[in-house]
ZABA-614347 format. One record per residue: residue in one letter; x, y, z of N, C-alpha, C, O in turn; residue number from 0. Coordinates in steps of 0.05 Angstrom, whole numbers, plus 32768, in hexadecimal, padded with zeros to 4 digits. Example, Ala and Ser with C-alpha at 12.3 -4.5 7.8 and 13.67 -1.06 7.14 Angstrom:
# ZABA-614347
+------+------+------+------+------+------+------+------+------+------+------+------+------+-----+
! rest !  n_u !  n_v !  n_w ! ca_u ! ca_v ! ca_w !  c_u !  c_v !  c_w !  o_u !  o_v !  o_w !  nr !
+------+------+------+------+------+------+------+------+------+------+------+------+------+-----+
!    A ! 8108 ! 7F8E ! 809C ! 80F6 ! 7FA6 ! 809C ! 8108 ! 7FBE ! 809C ! 811D ! 7FBE ! 80A9 !   0 !
!    S ! 8101 ! 7FD3 ! 808E ! 8111 ! 7FEB ! 808F ! 8102 ! 8001 ! 809D ! 810C ! 8017 ! 80A1 !   1 !
+------+------+------+------+------+------+------+------+------+------+------+------+------+-----+
This chain:
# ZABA-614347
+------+------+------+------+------+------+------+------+------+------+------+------+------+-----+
! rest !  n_u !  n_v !  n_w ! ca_u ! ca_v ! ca_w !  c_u !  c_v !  c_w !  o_u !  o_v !  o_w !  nr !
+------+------+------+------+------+------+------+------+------+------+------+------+------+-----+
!    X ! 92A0 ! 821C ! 8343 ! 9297 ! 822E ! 832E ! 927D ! 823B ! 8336 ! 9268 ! 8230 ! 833C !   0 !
!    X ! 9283 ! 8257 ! 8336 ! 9265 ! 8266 ! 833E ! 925B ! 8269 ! 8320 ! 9269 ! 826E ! 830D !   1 !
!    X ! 9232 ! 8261 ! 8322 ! 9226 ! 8278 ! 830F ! 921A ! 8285 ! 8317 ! 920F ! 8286 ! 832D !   2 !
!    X ! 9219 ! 8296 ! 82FE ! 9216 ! 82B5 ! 8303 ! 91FB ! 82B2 ! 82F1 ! 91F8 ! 82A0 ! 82E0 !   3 !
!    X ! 91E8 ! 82C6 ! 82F7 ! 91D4 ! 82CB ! 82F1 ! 91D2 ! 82CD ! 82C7 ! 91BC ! 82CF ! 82BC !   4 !
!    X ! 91E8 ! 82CD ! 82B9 ! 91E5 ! 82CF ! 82A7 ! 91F2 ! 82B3 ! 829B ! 91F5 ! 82AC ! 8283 !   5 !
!    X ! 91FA ! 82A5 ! 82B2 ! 91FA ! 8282 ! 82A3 ! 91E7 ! 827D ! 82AA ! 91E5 ! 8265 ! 82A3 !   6 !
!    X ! 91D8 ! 8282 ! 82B2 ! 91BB ! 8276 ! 82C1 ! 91A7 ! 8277 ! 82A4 ! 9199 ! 8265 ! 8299 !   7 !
!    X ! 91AD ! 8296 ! 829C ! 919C ! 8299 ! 8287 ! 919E ! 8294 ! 826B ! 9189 ! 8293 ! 825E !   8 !
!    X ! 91B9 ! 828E ! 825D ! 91C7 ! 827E ! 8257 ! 91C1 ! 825C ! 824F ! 91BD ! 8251 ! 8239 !   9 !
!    X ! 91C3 ! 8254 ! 8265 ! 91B8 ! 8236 ! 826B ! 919B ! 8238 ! 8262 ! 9196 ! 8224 ! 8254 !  10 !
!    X ! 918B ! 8243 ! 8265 ! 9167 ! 8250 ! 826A ! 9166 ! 824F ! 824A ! 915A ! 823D ! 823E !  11 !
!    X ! 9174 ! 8262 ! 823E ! 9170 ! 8263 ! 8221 ! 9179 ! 824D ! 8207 ! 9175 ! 824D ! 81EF !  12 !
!    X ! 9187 ! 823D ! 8219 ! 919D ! 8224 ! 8207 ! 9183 ! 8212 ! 8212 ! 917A ! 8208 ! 81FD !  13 !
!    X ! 9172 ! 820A ! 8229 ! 9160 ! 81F8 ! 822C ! 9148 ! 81FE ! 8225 ! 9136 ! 81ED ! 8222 !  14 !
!    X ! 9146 ! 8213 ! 8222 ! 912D ! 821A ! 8211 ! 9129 ! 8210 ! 81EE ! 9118 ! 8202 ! 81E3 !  15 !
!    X ! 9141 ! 821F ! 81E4 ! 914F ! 8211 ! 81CA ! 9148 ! 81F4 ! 81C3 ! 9138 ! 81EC ! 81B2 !  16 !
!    X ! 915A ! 81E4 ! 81D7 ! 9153 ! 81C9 ! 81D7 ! 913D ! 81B9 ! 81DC ! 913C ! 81A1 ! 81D5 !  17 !
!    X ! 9129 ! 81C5 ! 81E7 ! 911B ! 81AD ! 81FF ! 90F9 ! 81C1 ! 81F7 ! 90E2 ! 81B9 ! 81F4 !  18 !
!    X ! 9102 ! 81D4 ! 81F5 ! 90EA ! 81EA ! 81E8 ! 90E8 ! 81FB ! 8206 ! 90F4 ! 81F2 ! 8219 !  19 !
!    X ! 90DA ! 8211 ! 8207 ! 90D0 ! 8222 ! 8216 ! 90C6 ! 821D ! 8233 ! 90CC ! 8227 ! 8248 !  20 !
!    X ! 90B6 ! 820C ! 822E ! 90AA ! 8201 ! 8253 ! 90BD ! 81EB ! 825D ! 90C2 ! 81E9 ! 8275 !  21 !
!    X ! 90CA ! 81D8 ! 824A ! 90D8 ! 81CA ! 8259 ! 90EB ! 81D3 ! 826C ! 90EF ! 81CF ! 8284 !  22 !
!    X ! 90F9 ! 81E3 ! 8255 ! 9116 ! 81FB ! 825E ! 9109 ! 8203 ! 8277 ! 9113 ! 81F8 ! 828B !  23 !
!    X ! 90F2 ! 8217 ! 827E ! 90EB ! 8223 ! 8288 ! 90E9 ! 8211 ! 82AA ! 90F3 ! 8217 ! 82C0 !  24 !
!    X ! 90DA ! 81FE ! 82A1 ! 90D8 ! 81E5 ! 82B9 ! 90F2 ! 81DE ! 82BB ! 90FA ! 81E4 ! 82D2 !  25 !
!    X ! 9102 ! 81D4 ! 82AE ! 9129 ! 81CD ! 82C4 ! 9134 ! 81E4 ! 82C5 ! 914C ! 81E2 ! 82C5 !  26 !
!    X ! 912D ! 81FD ! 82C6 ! 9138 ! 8213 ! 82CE ! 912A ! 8219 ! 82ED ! 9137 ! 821C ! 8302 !  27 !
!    X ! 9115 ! 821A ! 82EC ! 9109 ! 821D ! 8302 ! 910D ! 8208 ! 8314 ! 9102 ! 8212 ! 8328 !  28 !
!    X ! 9115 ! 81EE ! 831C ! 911D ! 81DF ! 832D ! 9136 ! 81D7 ! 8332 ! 913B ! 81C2 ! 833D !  29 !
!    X ! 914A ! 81E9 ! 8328 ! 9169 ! 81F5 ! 8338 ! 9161 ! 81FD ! 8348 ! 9149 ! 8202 ! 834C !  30 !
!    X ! 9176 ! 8203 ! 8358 ! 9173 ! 8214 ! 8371 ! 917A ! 8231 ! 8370 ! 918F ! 822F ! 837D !  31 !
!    X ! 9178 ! 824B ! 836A ! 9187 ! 8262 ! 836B ! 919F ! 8264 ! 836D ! 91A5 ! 8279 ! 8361 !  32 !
!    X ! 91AA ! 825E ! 8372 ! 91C4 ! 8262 ! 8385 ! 91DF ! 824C ! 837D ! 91F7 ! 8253 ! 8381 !  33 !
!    X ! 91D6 ! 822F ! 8371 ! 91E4 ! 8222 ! 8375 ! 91E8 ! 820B ! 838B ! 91EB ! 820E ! 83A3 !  34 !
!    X ! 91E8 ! 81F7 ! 8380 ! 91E9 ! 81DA ! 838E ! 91F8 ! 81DC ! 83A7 ! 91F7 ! 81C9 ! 83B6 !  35 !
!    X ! 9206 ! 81EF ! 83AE ! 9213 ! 81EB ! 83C7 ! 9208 ! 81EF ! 83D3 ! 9203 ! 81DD ! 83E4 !  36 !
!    X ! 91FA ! 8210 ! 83D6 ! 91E5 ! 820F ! 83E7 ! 91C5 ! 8207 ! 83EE ! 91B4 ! 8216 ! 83F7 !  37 !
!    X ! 91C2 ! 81E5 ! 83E4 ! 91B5 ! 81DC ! 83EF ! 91BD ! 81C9 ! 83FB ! 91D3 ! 81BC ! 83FA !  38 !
!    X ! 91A0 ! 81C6 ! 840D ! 91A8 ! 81B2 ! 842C ! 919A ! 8197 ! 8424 ! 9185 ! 8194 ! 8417 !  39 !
!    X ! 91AA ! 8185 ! 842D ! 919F ! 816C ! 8426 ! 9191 ! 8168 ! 8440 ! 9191 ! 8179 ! 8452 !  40 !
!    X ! 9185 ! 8151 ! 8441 ! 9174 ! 8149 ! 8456 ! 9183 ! 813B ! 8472 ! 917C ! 813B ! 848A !  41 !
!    X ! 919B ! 8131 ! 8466 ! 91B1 ! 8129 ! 846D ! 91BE ! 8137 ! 8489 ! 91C2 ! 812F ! 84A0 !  42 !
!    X ! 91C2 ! 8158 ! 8476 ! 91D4 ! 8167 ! 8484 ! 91B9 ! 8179 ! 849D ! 91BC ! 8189 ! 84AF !  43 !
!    X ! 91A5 ! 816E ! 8494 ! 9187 ! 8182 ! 84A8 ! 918C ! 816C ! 84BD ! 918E ! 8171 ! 84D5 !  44 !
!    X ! 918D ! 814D ! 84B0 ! 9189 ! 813C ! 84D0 ! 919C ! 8144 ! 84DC ! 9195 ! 814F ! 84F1 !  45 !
!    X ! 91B9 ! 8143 ! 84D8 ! 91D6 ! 8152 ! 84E5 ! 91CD ! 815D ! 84F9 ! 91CB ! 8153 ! 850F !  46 !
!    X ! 91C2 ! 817E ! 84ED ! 91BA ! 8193 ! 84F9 ! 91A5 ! 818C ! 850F ! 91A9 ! 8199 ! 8524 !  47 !
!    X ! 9197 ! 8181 ! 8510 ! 9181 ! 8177 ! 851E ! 918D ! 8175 ! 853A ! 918D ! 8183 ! 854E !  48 !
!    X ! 919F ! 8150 ! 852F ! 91B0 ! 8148 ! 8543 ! 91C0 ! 8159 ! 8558 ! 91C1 ! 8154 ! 8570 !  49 !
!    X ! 91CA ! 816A ! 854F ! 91D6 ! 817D ! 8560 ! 91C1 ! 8198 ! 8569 ! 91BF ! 81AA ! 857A !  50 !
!    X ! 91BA ! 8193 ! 855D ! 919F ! 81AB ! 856D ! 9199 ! 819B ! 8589 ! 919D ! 81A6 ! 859F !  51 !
!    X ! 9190 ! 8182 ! 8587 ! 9181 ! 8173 ! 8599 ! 919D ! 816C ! 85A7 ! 9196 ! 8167 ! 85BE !  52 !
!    X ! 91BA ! 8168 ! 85A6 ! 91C3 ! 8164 ! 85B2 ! 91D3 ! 817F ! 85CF ! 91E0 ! 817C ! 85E4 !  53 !
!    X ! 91C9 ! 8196 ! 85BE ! 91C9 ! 81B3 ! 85CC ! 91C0 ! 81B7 ! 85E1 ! 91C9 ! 81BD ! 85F7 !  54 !
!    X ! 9199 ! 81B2 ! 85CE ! 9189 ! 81B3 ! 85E5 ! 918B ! 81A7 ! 85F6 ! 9184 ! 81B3 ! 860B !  55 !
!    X ! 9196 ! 8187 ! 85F9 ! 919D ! 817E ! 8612 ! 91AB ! 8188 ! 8627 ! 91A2 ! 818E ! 863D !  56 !
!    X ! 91C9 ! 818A ! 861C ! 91D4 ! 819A ! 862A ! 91D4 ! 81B8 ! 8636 ! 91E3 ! 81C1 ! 8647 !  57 !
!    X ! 91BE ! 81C6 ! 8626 ! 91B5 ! 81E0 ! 8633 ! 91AC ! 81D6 ! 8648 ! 91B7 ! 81DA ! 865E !  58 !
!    X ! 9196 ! 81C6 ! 8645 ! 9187 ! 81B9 ! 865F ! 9189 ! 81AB ! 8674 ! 9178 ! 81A8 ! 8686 !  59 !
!    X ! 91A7 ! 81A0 ! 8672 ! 91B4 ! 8196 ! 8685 ! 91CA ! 81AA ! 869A ! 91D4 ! 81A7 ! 86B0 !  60 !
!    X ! 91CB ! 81BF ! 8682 ! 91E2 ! 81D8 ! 8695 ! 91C6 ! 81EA ! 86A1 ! 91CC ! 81FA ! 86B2 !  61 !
!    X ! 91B2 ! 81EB ! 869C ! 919D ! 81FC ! 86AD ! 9197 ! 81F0 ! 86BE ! 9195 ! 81FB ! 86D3 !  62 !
!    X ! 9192 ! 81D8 ! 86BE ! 9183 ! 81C7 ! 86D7 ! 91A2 ! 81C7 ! 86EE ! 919F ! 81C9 ! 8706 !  63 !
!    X ! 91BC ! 81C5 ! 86E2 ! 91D0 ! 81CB ! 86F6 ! 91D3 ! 81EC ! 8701 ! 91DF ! 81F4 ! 8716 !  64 !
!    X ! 91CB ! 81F5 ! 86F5 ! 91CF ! 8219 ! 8706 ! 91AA ! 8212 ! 870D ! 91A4 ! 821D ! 86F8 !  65 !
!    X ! 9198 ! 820D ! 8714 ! 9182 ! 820E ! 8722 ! 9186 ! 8203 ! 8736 ! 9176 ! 820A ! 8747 !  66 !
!    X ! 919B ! 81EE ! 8741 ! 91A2 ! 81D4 ! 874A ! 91B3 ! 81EB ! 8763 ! 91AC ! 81ED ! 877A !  67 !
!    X ! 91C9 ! 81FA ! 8758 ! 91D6 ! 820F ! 8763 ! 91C9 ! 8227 ! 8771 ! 91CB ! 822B ! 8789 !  68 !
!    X ! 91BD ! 8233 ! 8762 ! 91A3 ! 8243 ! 8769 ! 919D ! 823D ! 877E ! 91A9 ! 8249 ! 8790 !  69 !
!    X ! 918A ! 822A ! 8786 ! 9177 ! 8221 ! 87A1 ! 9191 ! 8214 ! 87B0 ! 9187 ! 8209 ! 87C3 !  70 !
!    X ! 91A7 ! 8211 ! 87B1 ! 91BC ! 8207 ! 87C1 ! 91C2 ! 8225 ! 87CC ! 91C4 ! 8229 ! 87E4 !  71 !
!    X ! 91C5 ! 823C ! 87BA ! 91D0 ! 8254 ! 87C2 ! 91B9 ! 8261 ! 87D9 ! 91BE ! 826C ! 87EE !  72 !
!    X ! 919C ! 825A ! 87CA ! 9187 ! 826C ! 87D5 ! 9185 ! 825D ! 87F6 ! 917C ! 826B ! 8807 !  73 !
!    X ! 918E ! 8243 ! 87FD ! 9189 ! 823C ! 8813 ! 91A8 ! 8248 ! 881F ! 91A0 ! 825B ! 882C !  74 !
!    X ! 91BC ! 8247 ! 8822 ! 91D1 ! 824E ! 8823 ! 91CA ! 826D ! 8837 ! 91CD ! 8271 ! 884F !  75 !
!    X ! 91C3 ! 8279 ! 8825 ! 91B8 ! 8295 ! 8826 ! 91A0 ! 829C ! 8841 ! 919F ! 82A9 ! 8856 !  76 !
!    X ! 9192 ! 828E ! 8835 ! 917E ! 8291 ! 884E ! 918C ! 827B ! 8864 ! 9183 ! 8284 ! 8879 !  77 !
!    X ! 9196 ! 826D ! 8869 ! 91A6 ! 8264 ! 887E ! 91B8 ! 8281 ! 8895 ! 91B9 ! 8287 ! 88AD !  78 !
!    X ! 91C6 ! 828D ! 887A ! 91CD ! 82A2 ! 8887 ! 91C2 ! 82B3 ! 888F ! 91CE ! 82C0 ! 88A1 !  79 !
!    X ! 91AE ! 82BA ! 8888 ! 919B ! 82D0 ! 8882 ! 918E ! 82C3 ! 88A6 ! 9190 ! 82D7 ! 88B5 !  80 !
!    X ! 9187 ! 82B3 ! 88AF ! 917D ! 82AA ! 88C0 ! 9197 ! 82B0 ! 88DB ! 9196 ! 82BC ! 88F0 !  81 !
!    X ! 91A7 ! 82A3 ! 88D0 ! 91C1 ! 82AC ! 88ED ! 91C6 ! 82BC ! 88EE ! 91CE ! 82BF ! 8905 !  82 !
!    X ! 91C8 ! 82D7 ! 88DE ! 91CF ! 82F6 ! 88E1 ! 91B2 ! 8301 ! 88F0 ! 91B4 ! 8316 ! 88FD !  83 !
!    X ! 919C ! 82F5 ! 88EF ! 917F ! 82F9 ! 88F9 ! 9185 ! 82EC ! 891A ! 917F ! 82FB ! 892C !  84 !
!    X ! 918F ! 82D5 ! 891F ! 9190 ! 82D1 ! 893E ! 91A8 ! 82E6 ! 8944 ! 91A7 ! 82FA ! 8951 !  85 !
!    X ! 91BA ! 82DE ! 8938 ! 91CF ! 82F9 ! 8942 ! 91C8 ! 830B ! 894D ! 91CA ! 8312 ! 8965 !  86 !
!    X ! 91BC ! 831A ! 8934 ! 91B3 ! 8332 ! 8946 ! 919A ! 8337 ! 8955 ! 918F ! 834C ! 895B !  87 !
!    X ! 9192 ! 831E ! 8959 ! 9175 ! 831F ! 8970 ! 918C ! 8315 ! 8989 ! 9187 ! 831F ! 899E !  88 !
!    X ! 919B ! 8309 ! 898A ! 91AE ! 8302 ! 89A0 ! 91B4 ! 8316 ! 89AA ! 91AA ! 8320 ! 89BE !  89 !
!    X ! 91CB ! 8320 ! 8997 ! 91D2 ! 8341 ! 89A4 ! 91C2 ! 8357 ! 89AC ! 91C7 ! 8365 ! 89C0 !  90 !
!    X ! 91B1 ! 835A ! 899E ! 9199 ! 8369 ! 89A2 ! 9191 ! 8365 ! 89C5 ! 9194 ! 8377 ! 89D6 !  91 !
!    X ! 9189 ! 834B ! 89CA ! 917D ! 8342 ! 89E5 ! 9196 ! 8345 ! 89FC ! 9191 ! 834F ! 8A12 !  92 !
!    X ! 91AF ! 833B ! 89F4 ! 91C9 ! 833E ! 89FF ! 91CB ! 8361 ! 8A11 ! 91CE ! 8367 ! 8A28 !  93 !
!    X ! 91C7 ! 8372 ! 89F6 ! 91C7 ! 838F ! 8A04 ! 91B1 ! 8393 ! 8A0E ! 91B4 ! 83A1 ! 8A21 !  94 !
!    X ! 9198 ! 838C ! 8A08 ! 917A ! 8394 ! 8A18 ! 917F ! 8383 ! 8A3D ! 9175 ! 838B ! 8A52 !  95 !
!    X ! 918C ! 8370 ! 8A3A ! 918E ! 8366 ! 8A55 ! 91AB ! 837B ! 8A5F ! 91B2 ! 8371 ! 8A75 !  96 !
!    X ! 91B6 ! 8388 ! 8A5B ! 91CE ! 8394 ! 8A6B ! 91C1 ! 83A6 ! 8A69 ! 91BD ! 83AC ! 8A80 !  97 !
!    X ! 91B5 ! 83B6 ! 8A5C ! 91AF ! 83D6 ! 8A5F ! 9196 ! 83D6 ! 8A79 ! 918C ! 83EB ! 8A81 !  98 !
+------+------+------+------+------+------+------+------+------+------+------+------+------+-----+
């Protein structure tokens, strides 16, 4: 059941009636806007927590594996980077000694 802004007021004017003016006024004001559904219990925040922190783990365990990759690639690389460098100082010296 949704309310609507004019059961709200409604309710406001029947507890005023009853209870007098400030009381009404005070259990009107500590509903929530909106309706009990959308509030969060403390319950459903630890939940949220839990899986936040169980995220961040795992963000942090798939970054530390591609950094892990990374410096495997970057040596990889300069490995090659180094034999295409004798290569062609080989060849290089290869034709400087025939010419």
């Amino acid at each position: 059941m949704t309310i609507t802004e004019a059961d709200r007021i409604d309710m406001l004017a029947e507890l005023r009636r009853c209870h007098g003016d400030r009381v009404g006024d005070i259990i009107v004001q500590h509903l929530p806007p909106t309706g009990w559904g959308d509030v969060a219990r403390i319950s459903d925040i630890n939940r949220l927590e839990m899986d936040i922190n169980r995220l961040e783990h795992h963000i942090d365990t798939e970054i530390g594996r591609l950094e892990n990759r990374v410096d495997r690639l970057t040596t990889v690389v300069t490995w090659i980077g180094g034999i295409f460098v004798t290569c062609f100082l080989s060849l290089f010296a290869l034709i400087a000694t025939k010419l």
